[in-house]
N, C-alpha and C positions, 0 to 999 in steps of 0.2 A: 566878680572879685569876692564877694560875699560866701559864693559856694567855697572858694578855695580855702576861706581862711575858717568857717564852720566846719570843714571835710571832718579834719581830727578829731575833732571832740567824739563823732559820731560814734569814726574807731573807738578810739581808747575807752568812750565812756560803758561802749556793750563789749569789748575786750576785758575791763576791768569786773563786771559786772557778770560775766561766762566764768571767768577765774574764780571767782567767788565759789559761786555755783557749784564749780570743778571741785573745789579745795574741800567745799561741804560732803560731796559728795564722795570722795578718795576718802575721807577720812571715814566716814560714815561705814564706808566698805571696809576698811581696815577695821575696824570695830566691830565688824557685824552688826551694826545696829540698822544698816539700809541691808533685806533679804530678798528673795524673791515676792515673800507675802505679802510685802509691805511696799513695794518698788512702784506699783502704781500709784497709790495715793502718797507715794512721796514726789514723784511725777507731775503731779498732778497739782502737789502744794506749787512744786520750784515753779512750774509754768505760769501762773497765777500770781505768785510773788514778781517774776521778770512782766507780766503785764502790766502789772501795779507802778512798778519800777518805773516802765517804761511812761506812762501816763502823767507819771509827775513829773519826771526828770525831763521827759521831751515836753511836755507843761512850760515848766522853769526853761526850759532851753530856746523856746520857743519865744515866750516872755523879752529876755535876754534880746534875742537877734530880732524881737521888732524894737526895741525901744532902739537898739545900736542904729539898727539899718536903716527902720523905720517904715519896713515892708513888710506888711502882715505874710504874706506869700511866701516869702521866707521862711518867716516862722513856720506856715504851717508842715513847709518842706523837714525843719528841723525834727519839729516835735514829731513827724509820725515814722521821716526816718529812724528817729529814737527808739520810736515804741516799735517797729519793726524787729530794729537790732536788739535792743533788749530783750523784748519775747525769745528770739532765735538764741540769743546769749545763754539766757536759763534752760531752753532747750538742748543745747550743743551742750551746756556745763552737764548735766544731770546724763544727759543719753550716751555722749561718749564714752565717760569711764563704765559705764553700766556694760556698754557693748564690747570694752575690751576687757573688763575683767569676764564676761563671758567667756569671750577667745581664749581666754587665761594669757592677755597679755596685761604685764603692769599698769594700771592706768595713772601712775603716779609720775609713770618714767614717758608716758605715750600720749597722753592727754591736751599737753600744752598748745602742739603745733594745731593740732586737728580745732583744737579751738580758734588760734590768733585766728587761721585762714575762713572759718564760717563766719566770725563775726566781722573779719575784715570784707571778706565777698559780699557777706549782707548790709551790714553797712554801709560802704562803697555805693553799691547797685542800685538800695532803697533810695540814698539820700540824691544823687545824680539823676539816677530815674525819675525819682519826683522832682528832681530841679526842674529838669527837661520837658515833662509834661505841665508843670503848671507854672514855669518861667520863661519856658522859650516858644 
């Protein structure tokens, strides 16, 4: 029961968290201030901030669901599905639009979906998968 009522957060928290990412990034590009020259080590920041992100958030998340549940195992389920989704969050935000504005597709109008569904599949995946291996 613990897994079902954790699930969401997972989503929403590396959905809300990609979005970001995303928005940073669309705008960046509309601006030209993200270019080719610079696109790796701006890469390179977002992934590194979605790690950071992820480490605390699934920290605190983790925190959270032991004192609730009172099952360290939980937590640790929580916290690295976190840090999973997070990482892949700032990755999918920053790589998507990069990759459709290459195509020369809008990525302000194209971005949204490709995101919900990476961070929901990874999300999902990590946090059940680790349910599974280190609860059942």
């Amino acid at each position: 029961m613990a897994l079902a009522i954790l699930l969401p957060i997972v989503a929403l928290v590396g959905g809300n968290a990609g979005i970001q990412t995303m928005t940073v990034t669309v705008r960046a590009l509309a601006t030209r201030e993200l270019t080719t020259a610079n696109a790796m080590r701006v890469v390179g920041k977002e992934i590194l901030v979605g790690g950071i992100n992820g480490l605390l958030l699934g920290g605190l998340a983790g925190a959270v669901a032991w004192a609730w549940f009172g099952e360290p195992l939980i937590a640790l389920v929580i916290a690295l599905a976190m840090l999973a989704n997070l990482f892949a969050a700032a990755l999918a935000g920053i790589s998507i639009p990069l990759v459709l504005n290459r195509l020369r597709i809008d990525p302000a109008a194209a971005s949204g979906v490709f995101l919900t569904a990476i961070t929901d599949v990874v999300g999902f995946a990590a946090f059940l998968g680790l349910g599974t291996l280190l609860l059942v």
